[in-house]
C-alpha positions in Angstrom: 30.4 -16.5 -23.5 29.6 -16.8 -20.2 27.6 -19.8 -19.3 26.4 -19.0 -15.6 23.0 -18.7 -14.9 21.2 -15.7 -13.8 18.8 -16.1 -11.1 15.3 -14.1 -12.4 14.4 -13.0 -9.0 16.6 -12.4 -5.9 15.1 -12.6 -2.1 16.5 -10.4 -0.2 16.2 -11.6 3.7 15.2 -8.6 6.0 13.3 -8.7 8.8 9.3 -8.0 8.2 9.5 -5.2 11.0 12.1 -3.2 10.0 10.1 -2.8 7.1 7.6 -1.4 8.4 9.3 0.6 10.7 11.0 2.3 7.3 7.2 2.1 6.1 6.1 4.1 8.8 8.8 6.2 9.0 8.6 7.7 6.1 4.8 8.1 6.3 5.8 10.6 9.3 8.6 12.3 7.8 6.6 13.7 5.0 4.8 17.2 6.1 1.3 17.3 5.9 0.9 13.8 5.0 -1.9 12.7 7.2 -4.1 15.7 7.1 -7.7 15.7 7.6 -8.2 14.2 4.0 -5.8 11.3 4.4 -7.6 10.6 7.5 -10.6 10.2 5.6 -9.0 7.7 3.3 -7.7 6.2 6.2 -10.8 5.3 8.1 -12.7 4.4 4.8 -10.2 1.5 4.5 -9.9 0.9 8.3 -13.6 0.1 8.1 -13.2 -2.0 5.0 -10.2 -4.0 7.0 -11.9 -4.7 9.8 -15.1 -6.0 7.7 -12.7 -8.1 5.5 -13.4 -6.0 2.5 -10.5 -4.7 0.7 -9.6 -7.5 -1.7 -11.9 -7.7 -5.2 -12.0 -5.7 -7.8 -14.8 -3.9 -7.0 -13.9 -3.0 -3.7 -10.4 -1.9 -4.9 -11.8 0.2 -7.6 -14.2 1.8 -4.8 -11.3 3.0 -2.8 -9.3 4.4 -5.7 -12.2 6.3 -6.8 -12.7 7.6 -3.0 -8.5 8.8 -3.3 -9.0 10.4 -7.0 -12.7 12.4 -4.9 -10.5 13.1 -2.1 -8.0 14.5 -4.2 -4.8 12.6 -2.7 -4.3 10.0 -5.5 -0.2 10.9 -5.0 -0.5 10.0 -1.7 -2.7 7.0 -1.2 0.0 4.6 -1.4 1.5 5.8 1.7 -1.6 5.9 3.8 -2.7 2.3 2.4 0.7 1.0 3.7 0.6 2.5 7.0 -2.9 0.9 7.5 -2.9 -2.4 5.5 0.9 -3.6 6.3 1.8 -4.6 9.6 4.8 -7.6 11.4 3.4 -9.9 8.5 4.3 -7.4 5.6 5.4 -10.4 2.9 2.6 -11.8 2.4 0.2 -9.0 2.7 2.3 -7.7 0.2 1.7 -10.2 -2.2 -2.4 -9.9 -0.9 -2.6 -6.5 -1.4 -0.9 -6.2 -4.7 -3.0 -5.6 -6.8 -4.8 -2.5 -4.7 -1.6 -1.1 -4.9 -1.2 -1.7 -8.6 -4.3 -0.3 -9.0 -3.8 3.1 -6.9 -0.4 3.5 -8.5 -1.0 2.9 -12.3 -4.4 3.8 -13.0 -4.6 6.5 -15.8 -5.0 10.0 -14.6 
C-alpha cells in the first residue's frame, strides 16, 4: 500500500493575464460569436457591472433568463467572461461562480 498523501486540490501558478488573454482569445476566434444578440447580452450585464449588480440570486437568475430570450444560452459563458474577468481573474472567479454555475448547468 502506498501511504503518500494525495493533495485534494492542486494550484497551478499562471499569471492572471495570460488568462485572460486565452479568455479573450478564444472569444475572438469563434465566428459569429459576438453578433448583434451577444451584444445585447453584453451591454445588459455591462450595465449591471457598472451598477454593482451582478451578484444575488435574483439578479443571476435575471440574466440567465435574458440568455435563454436571447436565444444564446451556449454561448453566454463566453460573453460573461469577456466582460466580467479582467487582470484580477482569481478572485472574480471565485465571485462570479456561481453566475457561471448557474448559466452552465441550469436545465434546458
Amino acid at each position: 500500500m502506498n501511504s503518500r498523501i494525495i493533495p485534494s486540490t492542486v494550484h497551478y501558478k499562471y499569471h492572471p493575464g495570460i488568462i485572460v488573454i486565452i479568455i479573450k482569445l478564444l472569444i475572438h476566434i469563434v465566428p459569429g460569436l459576438l453578433c448583434q444578440v451577444c451584444c445585447a447580452l453584453l451591454c445588459i450585464v455591462q450595465q449591471r457591472k457598472v451598477a454593482g449588480e451582478v451578484s444575488g440570486a435574483d439578479r443571476e437568475k435575471e440574466i440567465v433568463l435574458e440568455a435563454e430570450r436571447l436565444e444564446i444560452r451556449d454561448k453566454a459563458p463566453l460573453v460573461l467572461a469577456e466582460l466580467l474577468y479582467d487582470t484580477n481573474i482569481i478572485t472574480q472567479i471565485k465571485q462570479y461562480r456561481t453566475l457561471f454555475c448557474r448559466v452552465c448547468y441550469a436545465t434546458s
